[in-house]
BAVEXMAR-176588 format. One line per 3 residues: their letters; for each residue x, y, z of N, C-alpha, C. Coordinates in steps of 0.05 Angstrom, whole numbers, plus 5000, padded with zeros to 4 digits. Layout:
residues N
A = X,Y,Z,X,Y,Z,X,Y,Z | ...
end
This chain:
residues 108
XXX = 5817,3744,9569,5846,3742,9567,5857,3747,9595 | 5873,3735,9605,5894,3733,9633,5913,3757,9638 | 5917,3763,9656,5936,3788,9665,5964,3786,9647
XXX = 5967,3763,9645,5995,3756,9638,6000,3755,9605 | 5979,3742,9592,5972,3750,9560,5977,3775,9552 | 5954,3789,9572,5951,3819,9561,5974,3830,9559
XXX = 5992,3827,9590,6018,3842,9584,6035,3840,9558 | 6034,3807,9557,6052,3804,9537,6048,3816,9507 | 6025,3824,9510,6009,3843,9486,6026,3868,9491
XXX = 6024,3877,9514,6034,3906,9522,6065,3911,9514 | 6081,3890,9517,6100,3882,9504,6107,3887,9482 | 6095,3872,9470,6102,3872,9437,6096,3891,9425
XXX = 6075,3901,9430,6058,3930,9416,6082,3952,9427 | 6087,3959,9451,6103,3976,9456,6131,3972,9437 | 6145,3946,9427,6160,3947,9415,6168,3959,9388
XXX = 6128,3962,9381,6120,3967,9347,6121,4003,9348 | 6129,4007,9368,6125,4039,9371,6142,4057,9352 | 6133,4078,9350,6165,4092,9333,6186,4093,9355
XXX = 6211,4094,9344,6227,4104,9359,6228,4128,9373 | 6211,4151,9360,6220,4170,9374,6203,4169,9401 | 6172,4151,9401,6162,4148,9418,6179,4130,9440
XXX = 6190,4119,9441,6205,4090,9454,6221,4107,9466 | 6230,4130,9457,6255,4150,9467,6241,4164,9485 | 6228,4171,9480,6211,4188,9496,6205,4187,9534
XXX = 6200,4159,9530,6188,4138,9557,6206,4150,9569 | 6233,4155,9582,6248,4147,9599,6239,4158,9633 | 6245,4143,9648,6232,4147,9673,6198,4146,9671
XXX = 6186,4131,9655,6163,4133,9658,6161,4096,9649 | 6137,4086,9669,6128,4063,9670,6094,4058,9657 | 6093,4036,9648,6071,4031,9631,6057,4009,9656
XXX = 6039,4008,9661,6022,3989,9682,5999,3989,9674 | 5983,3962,9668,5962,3947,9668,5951,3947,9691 | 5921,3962,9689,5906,3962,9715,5873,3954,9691
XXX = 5861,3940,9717,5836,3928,9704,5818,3954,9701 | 5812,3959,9714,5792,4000,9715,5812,4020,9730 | 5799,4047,9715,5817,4071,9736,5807,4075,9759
XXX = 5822,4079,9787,5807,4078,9810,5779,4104,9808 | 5766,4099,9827,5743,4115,9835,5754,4143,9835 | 5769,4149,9851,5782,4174,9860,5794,4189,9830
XXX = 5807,4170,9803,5808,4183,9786,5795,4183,9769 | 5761,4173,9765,5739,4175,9756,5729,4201,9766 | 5728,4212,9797,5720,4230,9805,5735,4258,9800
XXX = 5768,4248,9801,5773,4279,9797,5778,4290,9754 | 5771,4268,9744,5764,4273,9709,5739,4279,9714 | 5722,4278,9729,5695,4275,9720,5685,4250,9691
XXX = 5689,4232,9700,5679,4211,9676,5654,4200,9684 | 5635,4195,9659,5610,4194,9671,5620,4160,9684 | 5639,4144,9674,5638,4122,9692,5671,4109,9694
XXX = 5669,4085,9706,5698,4074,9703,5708,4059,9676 | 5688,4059,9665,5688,4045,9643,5702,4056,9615 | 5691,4082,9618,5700,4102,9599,5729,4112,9588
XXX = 5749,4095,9602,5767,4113,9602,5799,4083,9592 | 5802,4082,9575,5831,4060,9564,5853,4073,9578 | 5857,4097,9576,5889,4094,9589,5891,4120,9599
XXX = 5908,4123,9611,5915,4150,9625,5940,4157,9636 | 5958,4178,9626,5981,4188,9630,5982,4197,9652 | 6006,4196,9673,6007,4214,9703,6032,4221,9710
XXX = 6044,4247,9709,6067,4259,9713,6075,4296,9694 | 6097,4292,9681,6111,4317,9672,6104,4309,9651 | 6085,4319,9640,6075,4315,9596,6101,4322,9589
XXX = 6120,4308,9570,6135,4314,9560,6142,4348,9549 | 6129,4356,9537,6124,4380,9530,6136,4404,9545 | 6130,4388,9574,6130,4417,9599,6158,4404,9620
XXX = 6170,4389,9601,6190,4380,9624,6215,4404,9609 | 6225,4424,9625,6252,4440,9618,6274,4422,9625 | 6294,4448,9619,6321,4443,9625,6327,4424,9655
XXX = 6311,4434,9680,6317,4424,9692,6309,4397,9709 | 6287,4387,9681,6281,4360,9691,6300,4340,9692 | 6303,4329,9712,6321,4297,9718,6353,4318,9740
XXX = 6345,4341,9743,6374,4343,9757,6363,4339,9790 | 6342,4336,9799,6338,4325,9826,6324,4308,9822 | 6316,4286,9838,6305,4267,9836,6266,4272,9829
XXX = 6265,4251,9817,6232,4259,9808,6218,4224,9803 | 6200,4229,9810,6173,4206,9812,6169,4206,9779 | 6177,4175,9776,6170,4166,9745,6148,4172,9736
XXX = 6140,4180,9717,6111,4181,9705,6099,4149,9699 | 6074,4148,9699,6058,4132,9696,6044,4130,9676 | 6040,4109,9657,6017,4112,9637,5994,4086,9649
XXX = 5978,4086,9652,5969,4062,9657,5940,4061,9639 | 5938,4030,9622,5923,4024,9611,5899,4008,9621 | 5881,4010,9616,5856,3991,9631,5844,3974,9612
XXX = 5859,3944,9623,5853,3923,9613,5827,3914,9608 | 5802,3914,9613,5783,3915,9620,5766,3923,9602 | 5770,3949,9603,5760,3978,9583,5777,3968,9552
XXX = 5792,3958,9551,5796,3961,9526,5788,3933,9513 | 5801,3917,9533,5783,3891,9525,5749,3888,9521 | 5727,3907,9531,5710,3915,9524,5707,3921,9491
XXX = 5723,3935,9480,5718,3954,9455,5732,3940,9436 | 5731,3917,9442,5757,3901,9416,5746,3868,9420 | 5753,3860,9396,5740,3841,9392,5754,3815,9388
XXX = 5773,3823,9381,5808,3805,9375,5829,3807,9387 | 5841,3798,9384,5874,3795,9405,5891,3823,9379 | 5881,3808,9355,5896,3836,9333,5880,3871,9341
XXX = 5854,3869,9347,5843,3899,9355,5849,3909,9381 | 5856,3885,9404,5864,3887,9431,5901,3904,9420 | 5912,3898,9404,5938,3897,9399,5944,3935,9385
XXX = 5925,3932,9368,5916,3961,9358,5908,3976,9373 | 5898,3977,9394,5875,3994,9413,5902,4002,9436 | 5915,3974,9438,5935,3993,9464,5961,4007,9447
XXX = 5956,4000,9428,5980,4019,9408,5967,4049,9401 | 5949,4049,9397,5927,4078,9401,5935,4086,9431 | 5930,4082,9439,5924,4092,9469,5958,4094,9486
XXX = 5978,4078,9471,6006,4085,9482,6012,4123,9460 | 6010,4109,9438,6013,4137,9423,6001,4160,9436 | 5978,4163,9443,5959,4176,9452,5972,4183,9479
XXX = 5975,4177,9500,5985,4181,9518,6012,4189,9524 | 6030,4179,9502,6054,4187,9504,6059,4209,9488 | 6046,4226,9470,6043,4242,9454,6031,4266,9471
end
């Protein structure tokens, strides 16, 4: 599947989200990368690049207080690995499920 497919997967699935997840995102960006770089294989310790569908990077919702958003702050990142998940799925419908797992999962 093409860079441009997949997104449009990323798309739609993100649409199927709950609301309260959809609410949640703000200041945070969703990006399609084919593997996680080396450097964040190394500092998870993953036995490889392969291992890993998606990965959250910023303020876990949880731990953002009162005074998140009153100075300026670097969007959070979720980024999914196209690659890796297209690995573990066998259909465009399990490709569809798998990054809806893994948005939940990450945004949770």
């Amino acid at each position: 599947m093409d860079q441009e497919e997949f997104e449009r997967i990323v798309e739609r699935t993100f649409e199927r989200l709950p609301e309260q997840f959809r609410n949640a995102i703000e200041n945070m960006g969703v990006f399609v990368e084919n593997y996680p770089t080396d450097d964040i294989v190394q500092k998870m310790n993953l036995p490889s690049k392969y291992s890993l569908l998606g990965l959250y990077q910023g303020i876990p919702l949880p731990k953002r207080g009162s005074w998140y958003g009153m100075s300026p702050v670097s969007p959070d990142k979720i980024s999914l690995y196209k690659n890796n998940i297209e690995a573990v799925c066998r259909t465009e419908k399990e490709i569809e499920e798998k990054i809806y797992d893994v948005l939940i999962h990450e945004i949770g």
